[in-house]
C-alpha positions in Angstrom: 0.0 0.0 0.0 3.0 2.2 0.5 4.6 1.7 -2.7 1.3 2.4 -4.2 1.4 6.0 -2.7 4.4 6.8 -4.0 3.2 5.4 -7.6 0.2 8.0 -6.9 2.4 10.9 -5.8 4.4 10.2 -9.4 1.1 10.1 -11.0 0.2 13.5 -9.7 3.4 15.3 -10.6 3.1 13.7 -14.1 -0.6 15.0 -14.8 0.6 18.4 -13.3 3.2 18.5 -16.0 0.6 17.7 -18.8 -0.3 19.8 -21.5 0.7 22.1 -24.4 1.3 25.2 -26.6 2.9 26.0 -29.7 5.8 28.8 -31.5 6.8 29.3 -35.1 9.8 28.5 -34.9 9.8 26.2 -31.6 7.3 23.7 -29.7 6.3 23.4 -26.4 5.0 20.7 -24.8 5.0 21.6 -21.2 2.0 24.0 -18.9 1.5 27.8 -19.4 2.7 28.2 -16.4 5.6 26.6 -15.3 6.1 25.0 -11.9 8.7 26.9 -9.8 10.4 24.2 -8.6 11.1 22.4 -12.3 14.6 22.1 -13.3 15.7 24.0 -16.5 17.7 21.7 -18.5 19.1 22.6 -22.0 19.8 19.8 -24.4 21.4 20.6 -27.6 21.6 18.1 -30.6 24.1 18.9 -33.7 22.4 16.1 -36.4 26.0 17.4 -38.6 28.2 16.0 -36.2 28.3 12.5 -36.4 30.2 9.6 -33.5 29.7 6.6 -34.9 27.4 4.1 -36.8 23.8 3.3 -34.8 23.3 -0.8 -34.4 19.8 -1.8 -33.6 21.4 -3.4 -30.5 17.9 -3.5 -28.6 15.9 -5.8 -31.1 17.5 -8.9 -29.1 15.3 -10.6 -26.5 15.3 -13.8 -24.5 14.1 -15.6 -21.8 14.1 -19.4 -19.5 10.8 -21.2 -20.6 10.8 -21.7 -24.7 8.1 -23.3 -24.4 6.5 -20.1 -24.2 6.8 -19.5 -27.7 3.6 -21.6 -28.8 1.5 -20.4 -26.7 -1.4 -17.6 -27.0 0.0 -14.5 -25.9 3.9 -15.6 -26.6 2.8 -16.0 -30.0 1.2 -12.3 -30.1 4.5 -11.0 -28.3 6.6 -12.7 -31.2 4.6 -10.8 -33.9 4.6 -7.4 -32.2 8.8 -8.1 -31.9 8.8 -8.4 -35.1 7.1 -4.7 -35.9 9.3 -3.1 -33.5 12.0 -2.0 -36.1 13.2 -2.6 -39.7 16.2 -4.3 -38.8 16.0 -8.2 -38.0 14.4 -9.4 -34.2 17.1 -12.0 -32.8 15.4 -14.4 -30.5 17.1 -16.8 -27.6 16.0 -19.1 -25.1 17.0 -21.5 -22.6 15.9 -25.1 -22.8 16.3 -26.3 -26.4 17.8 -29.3 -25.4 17.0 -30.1 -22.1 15.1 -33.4 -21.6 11.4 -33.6 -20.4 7.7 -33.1 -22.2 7.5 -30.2 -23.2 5.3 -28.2 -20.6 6.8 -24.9 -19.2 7.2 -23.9 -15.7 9.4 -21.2 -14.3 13.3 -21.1 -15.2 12.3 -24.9 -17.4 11.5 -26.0 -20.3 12.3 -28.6 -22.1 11.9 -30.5 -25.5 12.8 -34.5 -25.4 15.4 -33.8 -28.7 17.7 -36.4 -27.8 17.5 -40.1 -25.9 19.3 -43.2 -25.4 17.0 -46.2 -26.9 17.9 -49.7 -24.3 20.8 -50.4 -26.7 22.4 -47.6 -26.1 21.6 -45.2 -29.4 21.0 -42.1 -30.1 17.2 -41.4 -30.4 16.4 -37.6 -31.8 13.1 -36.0 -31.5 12.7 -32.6 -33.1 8.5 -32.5 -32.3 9.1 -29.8 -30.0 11.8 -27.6 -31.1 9.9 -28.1 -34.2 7.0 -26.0 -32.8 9.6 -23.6 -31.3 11.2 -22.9 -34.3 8.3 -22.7 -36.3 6.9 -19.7 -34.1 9.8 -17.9 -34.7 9.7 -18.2 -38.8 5.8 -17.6 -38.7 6.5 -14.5 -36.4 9.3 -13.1 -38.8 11.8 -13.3 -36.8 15.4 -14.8 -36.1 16.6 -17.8 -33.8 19.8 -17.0 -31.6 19.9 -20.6 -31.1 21.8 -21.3 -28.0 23.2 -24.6 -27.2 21.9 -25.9 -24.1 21.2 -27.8 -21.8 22.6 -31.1 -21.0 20.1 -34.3 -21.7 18.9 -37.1 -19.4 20.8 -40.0 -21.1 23.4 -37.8 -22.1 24.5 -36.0 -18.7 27.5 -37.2 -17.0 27.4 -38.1 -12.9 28.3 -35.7 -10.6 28.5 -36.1 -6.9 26.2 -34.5 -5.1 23.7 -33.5 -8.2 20.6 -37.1 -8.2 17.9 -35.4 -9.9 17.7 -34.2 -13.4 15.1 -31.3 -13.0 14.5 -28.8 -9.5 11.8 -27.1 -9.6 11.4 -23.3 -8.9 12.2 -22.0 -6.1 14.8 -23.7 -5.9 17.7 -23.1 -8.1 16.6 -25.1 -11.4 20.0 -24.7 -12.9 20.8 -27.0 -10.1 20.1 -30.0 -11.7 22.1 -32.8 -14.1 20.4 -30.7 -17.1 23.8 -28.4 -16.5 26.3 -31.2 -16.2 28.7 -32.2 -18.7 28.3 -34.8 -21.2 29.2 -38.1 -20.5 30.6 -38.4 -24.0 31.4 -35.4 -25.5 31.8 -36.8 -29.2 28.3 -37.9 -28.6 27.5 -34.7 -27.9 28.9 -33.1 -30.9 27.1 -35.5 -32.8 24.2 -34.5 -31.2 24.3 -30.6 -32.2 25.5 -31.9 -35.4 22.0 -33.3 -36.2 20.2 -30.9 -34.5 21.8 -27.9 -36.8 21.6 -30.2 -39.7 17.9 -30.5 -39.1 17.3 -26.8 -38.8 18.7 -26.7 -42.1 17.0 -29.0 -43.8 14.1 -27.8 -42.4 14.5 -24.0 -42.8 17.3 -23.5 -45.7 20.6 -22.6 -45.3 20.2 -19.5 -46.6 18.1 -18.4 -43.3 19.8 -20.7 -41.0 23.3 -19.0 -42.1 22.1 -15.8 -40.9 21.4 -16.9 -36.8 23.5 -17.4 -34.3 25.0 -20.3 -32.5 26.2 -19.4 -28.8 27.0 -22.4 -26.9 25.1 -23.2 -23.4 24.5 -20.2 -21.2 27.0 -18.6 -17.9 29.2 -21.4 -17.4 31.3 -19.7 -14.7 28.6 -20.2 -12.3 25.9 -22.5 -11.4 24.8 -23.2 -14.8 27.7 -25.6 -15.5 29.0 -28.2 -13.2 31.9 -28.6 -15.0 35.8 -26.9 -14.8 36.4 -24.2 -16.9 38.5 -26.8 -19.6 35.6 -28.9 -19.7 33.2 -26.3 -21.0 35.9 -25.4 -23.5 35.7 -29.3 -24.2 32.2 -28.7 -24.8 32.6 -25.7 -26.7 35.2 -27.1 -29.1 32.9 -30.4 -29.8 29.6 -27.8 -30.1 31.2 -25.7 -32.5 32.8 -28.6 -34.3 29.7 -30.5 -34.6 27.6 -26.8 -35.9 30.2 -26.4 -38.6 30.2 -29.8 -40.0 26.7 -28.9 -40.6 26.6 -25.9 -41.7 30.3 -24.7 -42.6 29.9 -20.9 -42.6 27.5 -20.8 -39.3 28.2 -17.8 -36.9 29.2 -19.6 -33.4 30.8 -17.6 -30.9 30.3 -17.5 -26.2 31.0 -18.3 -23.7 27.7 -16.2 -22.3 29.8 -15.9 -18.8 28.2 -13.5 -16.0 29.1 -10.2 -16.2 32.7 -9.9 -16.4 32.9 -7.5 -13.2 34.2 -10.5 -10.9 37.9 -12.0 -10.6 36.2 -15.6 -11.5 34.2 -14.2 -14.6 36.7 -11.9 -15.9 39.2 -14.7 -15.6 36.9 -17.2 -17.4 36.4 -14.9 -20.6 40.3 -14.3 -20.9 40.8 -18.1 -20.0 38.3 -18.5 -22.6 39.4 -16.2 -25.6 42.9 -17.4 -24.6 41.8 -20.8 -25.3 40.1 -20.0 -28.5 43.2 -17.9 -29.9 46.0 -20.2 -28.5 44.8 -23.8 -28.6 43.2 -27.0 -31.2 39.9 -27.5 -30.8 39.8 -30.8 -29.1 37.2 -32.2 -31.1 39.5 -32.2 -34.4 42.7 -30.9 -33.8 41.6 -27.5 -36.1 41.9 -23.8 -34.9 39.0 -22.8 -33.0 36.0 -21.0 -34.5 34.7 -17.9 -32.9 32.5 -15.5 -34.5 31.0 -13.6 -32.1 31.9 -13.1 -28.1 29.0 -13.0 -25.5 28.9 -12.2 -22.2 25.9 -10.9 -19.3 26.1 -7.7 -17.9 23.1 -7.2 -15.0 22.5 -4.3 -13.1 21.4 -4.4 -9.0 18.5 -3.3 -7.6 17.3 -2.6 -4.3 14.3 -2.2 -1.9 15.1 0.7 0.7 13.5 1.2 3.5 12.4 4.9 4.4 10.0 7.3 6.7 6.7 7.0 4.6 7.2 3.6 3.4 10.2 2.0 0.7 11.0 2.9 -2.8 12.8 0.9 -5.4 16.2 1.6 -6.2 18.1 0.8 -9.4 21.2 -0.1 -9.5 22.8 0.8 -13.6 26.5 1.6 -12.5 26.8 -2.2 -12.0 25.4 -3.4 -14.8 27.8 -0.5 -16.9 30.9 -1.5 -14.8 29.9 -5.4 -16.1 29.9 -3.9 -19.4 33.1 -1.7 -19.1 34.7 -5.0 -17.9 34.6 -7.5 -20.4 34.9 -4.7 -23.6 38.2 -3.9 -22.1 39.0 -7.2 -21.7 38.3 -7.8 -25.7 39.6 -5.4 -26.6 43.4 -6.6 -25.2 43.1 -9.7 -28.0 44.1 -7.8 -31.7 42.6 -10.7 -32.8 38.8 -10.3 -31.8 38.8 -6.9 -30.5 36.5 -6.2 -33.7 34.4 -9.5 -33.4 30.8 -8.9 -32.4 30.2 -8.5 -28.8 26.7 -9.6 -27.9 25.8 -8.6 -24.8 23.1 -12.1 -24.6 21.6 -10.8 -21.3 21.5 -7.1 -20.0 19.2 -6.6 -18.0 18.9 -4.4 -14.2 19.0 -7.5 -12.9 19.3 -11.1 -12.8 16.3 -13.2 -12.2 13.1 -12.9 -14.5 11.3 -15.5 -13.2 11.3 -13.4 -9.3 8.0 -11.1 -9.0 7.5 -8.6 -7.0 5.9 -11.1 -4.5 9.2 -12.5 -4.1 10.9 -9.3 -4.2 9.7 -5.7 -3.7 12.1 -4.5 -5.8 10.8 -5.8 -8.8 8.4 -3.4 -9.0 9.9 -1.3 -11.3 9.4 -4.0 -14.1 5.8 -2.6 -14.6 6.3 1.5 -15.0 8.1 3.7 -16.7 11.1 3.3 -14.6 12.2 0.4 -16.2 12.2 2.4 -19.7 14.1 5.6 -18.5 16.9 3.1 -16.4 17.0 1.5 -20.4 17.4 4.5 -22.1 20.6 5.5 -20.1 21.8 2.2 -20.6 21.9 2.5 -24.1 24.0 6.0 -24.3 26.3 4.4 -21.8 26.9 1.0 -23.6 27.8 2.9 -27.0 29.8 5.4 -25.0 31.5 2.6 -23.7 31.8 0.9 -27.0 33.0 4.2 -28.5 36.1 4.6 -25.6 37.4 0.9 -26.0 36.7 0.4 -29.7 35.1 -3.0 -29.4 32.1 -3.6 -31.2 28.8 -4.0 -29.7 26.2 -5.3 -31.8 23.8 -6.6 -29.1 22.0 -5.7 -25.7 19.6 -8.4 -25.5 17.1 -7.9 -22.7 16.0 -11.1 -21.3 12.3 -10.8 -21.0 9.3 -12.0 -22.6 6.0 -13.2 -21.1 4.1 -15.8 -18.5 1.1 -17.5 -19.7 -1.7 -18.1 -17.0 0.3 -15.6 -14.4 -1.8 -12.3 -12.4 -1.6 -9.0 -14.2 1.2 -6.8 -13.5 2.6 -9.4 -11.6 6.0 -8.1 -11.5 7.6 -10.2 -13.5 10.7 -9.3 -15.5 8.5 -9.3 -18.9 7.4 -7.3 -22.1 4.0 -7.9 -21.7 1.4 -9.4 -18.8 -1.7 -11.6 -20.4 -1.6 -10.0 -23.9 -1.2 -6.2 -22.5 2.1 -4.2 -23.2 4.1 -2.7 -20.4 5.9 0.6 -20.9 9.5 -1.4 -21.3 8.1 -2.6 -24.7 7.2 0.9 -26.0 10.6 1.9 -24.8 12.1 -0.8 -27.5 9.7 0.8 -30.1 11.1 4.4 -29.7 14.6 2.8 -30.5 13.4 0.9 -33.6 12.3 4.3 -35.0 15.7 5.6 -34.6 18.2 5.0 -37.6 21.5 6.3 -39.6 24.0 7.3 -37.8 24.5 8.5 -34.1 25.3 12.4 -33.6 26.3 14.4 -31.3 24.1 15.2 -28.0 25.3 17.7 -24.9 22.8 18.5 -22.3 23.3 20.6 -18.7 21.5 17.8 -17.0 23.2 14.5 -17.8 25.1 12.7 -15.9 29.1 12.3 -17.0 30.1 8.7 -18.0 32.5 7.8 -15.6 30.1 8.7 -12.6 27.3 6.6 -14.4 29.8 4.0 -14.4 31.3 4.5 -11.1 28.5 5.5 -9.1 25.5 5.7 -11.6 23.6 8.9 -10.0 23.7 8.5 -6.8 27.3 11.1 -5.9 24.9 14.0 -7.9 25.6 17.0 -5.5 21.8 17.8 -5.2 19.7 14.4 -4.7 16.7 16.4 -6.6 19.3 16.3 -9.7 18.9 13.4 -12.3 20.4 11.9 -15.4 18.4 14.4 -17.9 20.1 13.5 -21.1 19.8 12.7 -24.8 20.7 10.1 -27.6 20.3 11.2 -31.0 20.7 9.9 -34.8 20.3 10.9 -38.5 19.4 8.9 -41.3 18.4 10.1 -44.9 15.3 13.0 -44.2 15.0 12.3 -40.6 16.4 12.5 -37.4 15.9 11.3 -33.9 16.3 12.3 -30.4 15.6 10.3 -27.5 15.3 12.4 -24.2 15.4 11.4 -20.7 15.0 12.1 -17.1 16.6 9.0 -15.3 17.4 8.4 -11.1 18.2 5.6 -9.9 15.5 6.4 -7.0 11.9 5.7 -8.1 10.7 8.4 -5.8 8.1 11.5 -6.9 10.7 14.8 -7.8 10.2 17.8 -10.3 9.8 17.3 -13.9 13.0 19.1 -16.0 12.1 21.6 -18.0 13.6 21.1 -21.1 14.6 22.7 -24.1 16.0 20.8 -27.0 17.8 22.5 -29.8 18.9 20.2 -33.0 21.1 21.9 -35.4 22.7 20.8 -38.5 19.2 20.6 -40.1 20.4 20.4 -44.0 20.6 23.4 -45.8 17.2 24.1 -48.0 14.9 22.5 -44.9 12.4 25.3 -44.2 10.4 23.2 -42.4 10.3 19.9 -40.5 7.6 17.5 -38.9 7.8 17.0 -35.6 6.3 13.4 -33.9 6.8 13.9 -29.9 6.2 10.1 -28.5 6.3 9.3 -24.8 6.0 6.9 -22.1 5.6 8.6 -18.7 3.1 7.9 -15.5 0.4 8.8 -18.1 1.4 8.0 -21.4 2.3 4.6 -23.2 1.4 2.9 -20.0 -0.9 0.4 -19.4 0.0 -0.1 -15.6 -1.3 3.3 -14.7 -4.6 2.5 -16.7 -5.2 -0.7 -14.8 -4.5 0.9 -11.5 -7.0 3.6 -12.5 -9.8 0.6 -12.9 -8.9 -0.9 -9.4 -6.3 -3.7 -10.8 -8.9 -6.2 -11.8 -7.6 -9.9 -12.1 -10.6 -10.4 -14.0 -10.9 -7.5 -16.6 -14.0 -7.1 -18.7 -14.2 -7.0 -22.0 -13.7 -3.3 -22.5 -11.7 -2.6 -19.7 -9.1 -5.5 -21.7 -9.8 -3.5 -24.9 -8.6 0.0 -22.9 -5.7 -1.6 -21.6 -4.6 -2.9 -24.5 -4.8 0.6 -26.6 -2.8 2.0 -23.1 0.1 -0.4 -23.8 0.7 1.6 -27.5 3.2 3.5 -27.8 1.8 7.3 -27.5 2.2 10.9 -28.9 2.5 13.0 -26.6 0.8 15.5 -29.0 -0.2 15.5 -32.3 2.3 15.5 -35.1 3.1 19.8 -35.5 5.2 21.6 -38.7 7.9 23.3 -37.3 9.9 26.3 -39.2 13.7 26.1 -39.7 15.4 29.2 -38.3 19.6 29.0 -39.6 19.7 25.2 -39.6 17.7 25.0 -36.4 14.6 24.1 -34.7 14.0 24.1 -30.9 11.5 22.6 -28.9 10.6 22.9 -25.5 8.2 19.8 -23.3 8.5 19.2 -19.4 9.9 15.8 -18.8 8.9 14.1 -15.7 11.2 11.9 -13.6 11.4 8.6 -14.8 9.8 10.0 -18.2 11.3 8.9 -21.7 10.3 10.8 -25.1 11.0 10.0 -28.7 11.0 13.4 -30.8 11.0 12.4 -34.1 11.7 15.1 -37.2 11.3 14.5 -40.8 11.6 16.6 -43.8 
């Protein structure tokens, strides 16, 4: 009841900063009369200044339970992925070859691809990942097929580890579906036929464009092997991919963030391995096309006077982030390979709700969108400074089936409805070209995101207020935000954004303002308004489901180009994100 106060208080300030007026040669989109205590904040945008080439890293998505995919609303989820940007939708999930029938619970899923028959040979079964796989083609978009886990009859013993599956809560990675293989050329063989049939099935032409990534954070939990035994496995994964498909993209080793001694160690031990040594499958040099690894943020509950407030934790995920590109970057070799980051995310555990963690509560507001929206500057930024090359942040979240509403789950959508997160992945897919050069008087430097995210500003009512811009062929971009890592109600920032370098010859430009705040692009508000039903009617479904759209914040407005320039002016609540799109 506490939290939902403070969501209330937010609500307020964000309806107090509603509203609009209009300039010749500038827009506002903020009230007539400006709240006193607002923070001025000028943001200035020079689309003829270009930094570097814009990847569609956010169209990369993931999640534990793939068998998901067929079902109602995963299905819906895939198709709206698909829409969210021109460029291709990469999709991964855990499970693909983990043992079992094929019904999802939380962190399992399974699909029964490979058995023992009572002689002792390989069975394969493709029923299920046929399903899998063919959600994905219908829906348009790509497998990031990742290699994992371990099946019944093909998982080695290891003391202390009797049953093959643990059920949620307790730690389902647990289990013998992480152990090694007991024969690791029969495990090769294994994702031999399994590639081999996704070819056959769905052309090497398409199959040539996913990616292979082989199991998932084997520095931890998730692999009860040593180190040289996952590179075993890699070597025999990879080995067994190519023989089936000789120009396939394979890369890992999908570590944990690379912030620790023992995960930073396992990625050089790794790349070392790959660089250095034969593959021990067949005595060739190793194949590695792309290099993932898991940067998460932390977040927190805190306890306080009126109640608790979530707090977000980004400088962890960034330092994660920081970590491993410098540690690529060291290796001549690879320092220009693809780095995917295969999960980045706030945090690490989708599957946890805010029943199981108060913190989680910033999965269902705009939070979660403005912490994003930093963490995309930064990443680039951080890209830019060690000259690695980032082609990924994939954010490990999709849907539950049969789970409450706003639940607090780590997901894009809840029972068919879109949360604000999702709209924040549309803004980016309308952003294309090239990236170009932002300032602003409210952001937050680099280094103190990193180090301390924004927690060291000097006055605590000061937050990362800051811009990411690009400009592609008649149109430009600028995505605005007002980011702390303290979901708690504060003054909106009044902001003004100029973009210069309009082409010479533009006399005037369309302006489309999207956002997602309290009240915008926000389908949480919406069903708190109606008194969070579990049981929504008919049209009360229908409303949330036009809430969960991405939104204008007004309608689309002409703007006059003054010298190359146009400026406009909106009032940006905390926590708010908005898209100002310009065309000519």
């Amino acid at each position: 009841m506490k939290v939902a106060v403070l969501f209330i208080c937010a609500a307020i300030a964000a309806c107090v900063a509603a509203g609009q007026t209009s300039q010749t040669t500038s827009v506002q989109t903020k009230p007539s009369q400006t709240n006193p205590v607002s923070i001025p904040v000028s943001i200035n945008v020079d689309l003829a200044e270009p930094v570097g080439s814009y990847k569609p890293i956010t169209t990369w998505f993931g999640y534990d339970e793939s068998n998901y995919t067929t079902m109602k609303y995963g299905r819906q989820l895939l198709g709206e992925l698909h829409d969210l940007s021109p460029a291709p939708v990469y999709i991964r999930a855990h499970h693909l070859l983990t043992s079992g029938n094929g019904v999802p619970e939380l962190k399992w899923s399974s699909s029964n691809v490979f058995s023992l028959d009572k002689d002792g040979k390989p069975v394969y079964d493709f029923t299920i990942t046929d399903q899998t796989f063919d959600a994905f083609q219908q829906a348009g978009v790509r497998p990031f097929v990742e290699l994992g886990f371990m099946p019944r009859d093909l998982a080695a013993n290891v003391p202390g580890i009797t049953e093959y599956q643990l059920h949620y809560p307790k730690p389902t990675m647990g289990g013998a579906s992480n152990n090694p293989p007991k024969d690791y050329k029969m495990w090769g063989e294994l994702v031999r036929k399994f590639t081999q049939h996704l070819v056959e099935r769905y052309g090497r032409s398409q199959v040539s464009n996913w990616y292979f990534e082989v199991w998932n954070e084997p520095d931890i939990i998730y692999w009860h092997g040593t180190p040289q035994e996952y590179f075993k496995l890699y070597d025999y994964a990879v080995a067994g991919v190519r023989a089936a498909l000789p120009n396939a993209m394979v890369g890992g080793p999908a570590t944990t963030g690379p912030s620790g001694a023992k995960s930073s160690a396992f990625l050089e031990s790794f790349l070392d391995h790959c660089l250095r040594e034969k593959s021990a499958a067949d005595g060739k040099p190793i194949p590695l096309d792309f290099i993932s690894f898991h940067p998460k943020g932390r977040t927190t509950f805190v306890d306080g006077p009126v109640g608790g407030h979530v707090r977000m934790g980004l400088s962890n995920e960034l330092q994660a982030a920081q970590t491993g590109f410098e540690i690529v970057a060291k290796y001549p070799q690879y320092h220009r390979l693809p780095i995917i980051l295969s999960e980045a995310d706030p945090e690490g555990c989708a599957a946890c709700s805010m029943k199981d963690n108060p913190a989680n509560a910033y999965r269902n507001g705009p939070l979660y969108a403005a912490y994003t929206a930093a963490a995309i500057k930064a990443l680039f930024e951080l890209q830019d400074a060690t000259k690695v090359n980032l082609i990924a942040m994939l954010s490990w979240s999709f849907e539950y089936e049969n789970k409450n509403y706003f639940e607090g789950f780590r997901t894009l959508s809840t029972n068919g409805v879109d949360k604000p997160i999702l709209n924040l992945f549309r803004m980016s897919g309308l952003m294309a070209g090239r990236r170009v050069a932002t300032t602003s008087t409210g952001q937050i430097p680099l280094d103190d995101l990193v180090k301390t995210g924004v927690r060291q500003a000097s006055d605590p009512a000061v937050s990362d207020v800051d811009a990411f811009a690009t400009k592609a062929d008649h149109e430009a971009a600028v995505m605005v935000w007002n980011y702390h890592h303290d979901d708690l109600p504060a003054p909106a920032a009044d902001v003004t954004v100029t973009v210069a370098g309009i082409p010479a010859g533009v006399k005037r430009v369309l302006l489309e303002h999207y956002r997602i705040d309290d009240s915008h692009s926000n389908a949480y508000t919406a069903w708190k308004n109606m008194d969070s039903p579990q049981s929504p009617t008919p049209d009360q479904y229908a409303q949330l489901k036009a809430a969960g759209q991405l939104e204008q914040l007004t309608s689309p407005t002409w703007l006059e180009v003054t010298g190359g320039k146009v400026t406009i002016e909106t009032s940006l609540p905390r926590q708010a994100v908005s898209l100002l799109r310009l065309k000519w």
